[in-house]
N, C-alpha and C positions, 0 to 999 in steps of 0.2 A: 677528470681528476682536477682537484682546485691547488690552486698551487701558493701556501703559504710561507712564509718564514718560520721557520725553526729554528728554536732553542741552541735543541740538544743537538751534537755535533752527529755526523752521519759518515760515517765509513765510505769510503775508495765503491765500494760492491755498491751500496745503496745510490750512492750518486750514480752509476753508471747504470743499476736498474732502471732508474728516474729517467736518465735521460735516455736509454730501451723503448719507454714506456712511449717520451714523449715522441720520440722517431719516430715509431709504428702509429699513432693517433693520428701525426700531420701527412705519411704515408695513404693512410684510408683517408682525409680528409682532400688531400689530391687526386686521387682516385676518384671520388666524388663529384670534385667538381669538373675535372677532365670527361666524367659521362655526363654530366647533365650540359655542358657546353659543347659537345661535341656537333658541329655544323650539321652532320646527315644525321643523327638524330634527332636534334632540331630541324631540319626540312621535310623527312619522314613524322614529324609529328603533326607538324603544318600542315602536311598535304592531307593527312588522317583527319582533322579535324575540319580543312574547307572542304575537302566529300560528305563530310558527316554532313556538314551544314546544310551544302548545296541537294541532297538526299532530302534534308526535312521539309516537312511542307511551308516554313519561310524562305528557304533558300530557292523552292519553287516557284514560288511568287515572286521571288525578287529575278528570278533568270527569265520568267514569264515577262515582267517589267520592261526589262533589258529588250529583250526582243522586238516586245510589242514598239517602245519606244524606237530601235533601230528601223524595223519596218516602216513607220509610221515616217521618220525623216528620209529614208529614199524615196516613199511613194510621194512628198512634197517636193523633191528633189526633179523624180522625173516629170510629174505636174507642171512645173515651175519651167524645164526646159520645151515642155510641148508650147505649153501657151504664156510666153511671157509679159511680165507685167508690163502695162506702157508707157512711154517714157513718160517724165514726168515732164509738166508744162512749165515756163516761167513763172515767177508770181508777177502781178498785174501793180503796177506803179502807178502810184498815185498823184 
């Protein structure tokens, strides 16, 4: 409803329609946005959407990524404890 100035003078009933009208619009306009903010629907939606991802074949790739990369620093990790590197030397003065 656009809400202009008027004229013509409006009866007791009319105004209290009016403001009827506008109660119930900011009623549904709460309602509104109390569901689209609600925490678990926003975290159930989240969660809907990194499965979707994690399911597709990029998000495969990227946890393939992950992995390979994790493995990849342990196996340098226990390397690194079998045979350590050697101490390093002085430098040589001149």
């Amino acid at each position: 409803m656009i809400w202009q100035s008027v004229a013509v003078p409006r009866s007791p009933e009319q105004i209290q329609q009016e403001i009827d009208v506008a109660r119930e619009s900011l009623a549904a306009t709460l309602d509104e946005l109390s569901f689209r903010g609600s925490p678990k629907r926003l975290t159930a939606q989240a969660k809907e959407a990194a499965l979707a991802f994690l399911q597709s074949p990029p998000g495969i790739a990227l946890i393939s990524a992950v992995g390979l990369t994790m493995a990849l620093m342990v196996a340098l990790k226990v390397k690194r404890r079998r045979n350590p590197p050697p101490p390093l030397r002085a430098a040589r003065r001149r």
